[in-house]
N, C-alpha and C positions, 0 to 999 in steps of 0.2 A: 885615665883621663876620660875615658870613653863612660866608664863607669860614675864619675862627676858629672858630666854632663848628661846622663841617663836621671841621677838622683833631681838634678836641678828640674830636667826637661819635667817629671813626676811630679816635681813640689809645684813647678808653673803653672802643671795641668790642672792640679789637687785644689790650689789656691784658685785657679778661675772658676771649677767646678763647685767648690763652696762656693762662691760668690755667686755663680748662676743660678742655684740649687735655693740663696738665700734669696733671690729677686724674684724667681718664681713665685716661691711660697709666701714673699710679701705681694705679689700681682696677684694670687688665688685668694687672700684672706682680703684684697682690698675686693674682687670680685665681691664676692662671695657678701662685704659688707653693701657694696651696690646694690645684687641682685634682692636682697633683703629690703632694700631702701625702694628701688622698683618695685617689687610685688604689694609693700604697703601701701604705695600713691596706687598700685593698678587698683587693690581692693579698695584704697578710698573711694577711686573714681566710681567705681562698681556698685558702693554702697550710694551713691550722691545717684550715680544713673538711676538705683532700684526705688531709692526715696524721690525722685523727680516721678518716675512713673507712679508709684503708690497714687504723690499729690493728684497726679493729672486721673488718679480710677476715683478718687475720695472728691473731687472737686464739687461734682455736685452735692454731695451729702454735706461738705466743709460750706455751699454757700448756703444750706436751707439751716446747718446749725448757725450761724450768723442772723439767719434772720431771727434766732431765738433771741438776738440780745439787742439793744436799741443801743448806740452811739449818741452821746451827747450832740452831736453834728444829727442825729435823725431823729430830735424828739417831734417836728413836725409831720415828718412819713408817720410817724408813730399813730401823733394825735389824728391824723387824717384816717387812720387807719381804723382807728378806734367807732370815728363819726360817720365813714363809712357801712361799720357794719349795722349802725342802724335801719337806715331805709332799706338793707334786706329783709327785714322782719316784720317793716310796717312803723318803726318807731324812729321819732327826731331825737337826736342827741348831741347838743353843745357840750364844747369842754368850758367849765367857768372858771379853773385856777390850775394852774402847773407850776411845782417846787421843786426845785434842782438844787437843792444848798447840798452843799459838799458833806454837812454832817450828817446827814440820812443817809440809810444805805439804799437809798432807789430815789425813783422818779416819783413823786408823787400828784397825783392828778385828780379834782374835782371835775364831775360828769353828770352831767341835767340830761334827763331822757323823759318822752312824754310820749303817749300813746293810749293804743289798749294794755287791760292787765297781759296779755297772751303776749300781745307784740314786748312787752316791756320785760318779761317772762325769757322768752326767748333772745332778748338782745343780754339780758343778763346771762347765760346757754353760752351764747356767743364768745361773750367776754372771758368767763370761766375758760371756755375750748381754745382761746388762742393761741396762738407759736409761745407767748410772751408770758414769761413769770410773773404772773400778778397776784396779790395779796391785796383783798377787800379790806381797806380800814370799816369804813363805817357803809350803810346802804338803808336810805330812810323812802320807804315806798307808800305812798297815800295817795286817792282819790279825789279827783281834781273836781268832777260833776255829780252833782246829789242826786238821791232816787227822786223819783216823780213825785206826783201828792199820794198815791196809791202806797206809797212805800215801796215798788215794786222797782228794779234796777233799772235805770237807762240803759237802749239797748245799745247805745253809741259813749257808752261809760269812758273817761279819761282817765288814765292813772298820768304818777308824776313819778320818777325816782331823782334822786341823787344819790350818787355812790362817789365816794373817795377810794381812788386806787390806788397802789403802790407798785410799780414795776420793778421788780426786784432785780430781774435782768440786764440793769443800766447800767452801761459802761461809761464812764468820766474819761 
């Protein structure tokens, strides 16, 4: 009897011991799926914190590449910018036409400038040098004041240009 009872007491123990041995090893493989699923969100986190910093070192560099490109909402900063650089060189410059149609691939802009040949010289310098992707369609430059009777030049000579631009940089 003693010996029945020994068997039984063994099988109880045997049976609970699998059973404990199986709810572990399902507790360690669920772990173990966790800790995985943790360390992915921490590296996400990680990767999000490292690209937040990058933005915050590039910020200035990301807003001076912005200024390379004109936003439909900023063709007047644009145009302003354009007539602006005039009077640094001595020369007036109107804009006389601006075309935004969707089928060109830019801004394009008729530009009246008048001055001297130097000033008008150097406003075209200007334009060439800007932030802004520009492509010169066409540039018709003449001589607004005739020489004297002597044929000799006026020393207060006027040139005229007109340049059609293309901003190639324009974003829709």
């Amino acid at each position: 009897m003693l010996f029945f009872l020994s068997i039984i007491f063994f099988v109880l123990l045997s049976s609970a011991f699998i059973f404990l041995y199986k709810a572990i090893n399902n507790n360690t493989q669920k772990a173990q799926q966790d800790m995985t699923v943790w360390q992915m969100e921490s590296l996400r986190r990680d990767d999000i914190r490292s690209l937040d910093r990058s933005l915050q070192k590039i910020s200035n560099e990301r807003t001076l590449l912005e200024t390379h490109f004109a936003k439909s909402s900023d063709v007047v900063p644009f145009l302003d910018t354009i007539e602006r650089l005039a009077p640094m060189v001595g020369a007036v410059a109107h804009v006389n036409s601006v075309d935004t149609s969707t089928d060109s691939t830019g801004l394009t802009v008729g530009l009246k400038a008048s001055g001297s040949f130097e000033a008008i010289y150097k406003f075209l310098k200007l334009l060439e040098n800007s932030p802004y992707e520009l492509e010169f369609l066409s540039m018709d430059i003449h001589k607004l004041t005739m020489p004297d009777v002597l044929g000799k030049p006026a020393a207060d000579s006027q040139w005229e240009a007109v340049f059609k631009i293309q901003l190639l940089s324009f974003v829709q």
